[in-house]
N, C-alpha and C positions, 0 to 999 in steps of 0.2 A: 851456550852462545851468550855474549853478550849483550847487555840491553841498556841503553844508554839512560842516562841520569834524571832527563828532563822527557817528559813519558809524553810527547805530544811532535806530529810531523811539520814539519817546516808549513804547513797548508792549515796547520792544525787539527787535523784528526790524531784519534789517540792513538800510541803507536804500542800501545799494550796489544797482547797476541802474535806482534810480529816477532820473524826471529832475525836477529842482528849477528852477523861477521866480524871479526878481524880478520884482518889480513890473510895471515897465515890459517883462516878458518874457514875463510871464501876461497881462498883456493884448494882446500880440500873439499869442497863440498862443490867446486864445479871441475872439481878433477886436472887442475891446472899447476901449474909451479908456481910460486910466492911471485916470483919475476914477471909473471905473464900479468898477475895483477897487478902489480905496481905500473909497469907498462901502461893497461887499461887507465889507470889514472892520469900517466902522465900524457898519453889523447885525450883525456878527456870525457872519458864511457863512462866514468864512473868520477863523479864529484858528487858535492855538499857533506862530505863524510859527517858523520856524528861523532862523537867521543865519548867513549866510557870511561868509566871512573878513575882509570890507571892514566888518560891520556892517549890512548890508545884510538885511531881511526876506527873507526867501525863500519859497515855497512849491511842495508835489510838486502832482506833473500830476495827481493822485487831486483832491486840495484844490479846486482850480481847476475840474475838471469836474464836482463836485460843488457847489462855491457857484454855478458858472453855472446849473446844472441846478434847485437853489433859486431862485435870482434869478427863473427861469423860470416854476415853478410857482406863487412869488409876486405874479406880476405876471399871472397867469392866472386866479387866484382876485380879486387885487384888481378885473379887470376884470370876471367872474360875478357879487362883489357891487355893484358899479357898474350893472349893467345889470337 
């Protein structure tokens, strides 16, 4: 996993112990397609990325279980007012 450069969270707590995502590593790890995360981002489930050392977005395991867990509840309500 990656872990970004600058070891401290936007609140500043340290962000040592956490584990950080890429893209392509967050959605293996919530069992999703690349697409379905970028998606998430571009709603908006999933901002203030971090960047590792390649440039690369990153995001913590909080992030990701948390926009999945939106994505979820959004898709649960879009379906109650559908029906």
């Amino acid at each position: 996993m990656a872990r970004p450069d600058d070891h401290r969270d936007t609140d500043g707590r340290e962000a040592a112990g956490q584990l950080w995502f890429t893209i392509a590593q967050a959605a293996a790890f919530a069992g999703r397609n690349r697409q379905t995360v970028y998606g998430w981002e571009r709603r908006g489930l999933l901002t203030n990325p971090r960047r590792d050392e390649y440039g690369r977005r990153i995001y913590s395991q909080q992030q990701i279980a948390e926009a999945e867990r939106q994505a979820r509840l959004n898709a649960a309500a879009t379906q109650r007012a559908a029906a």
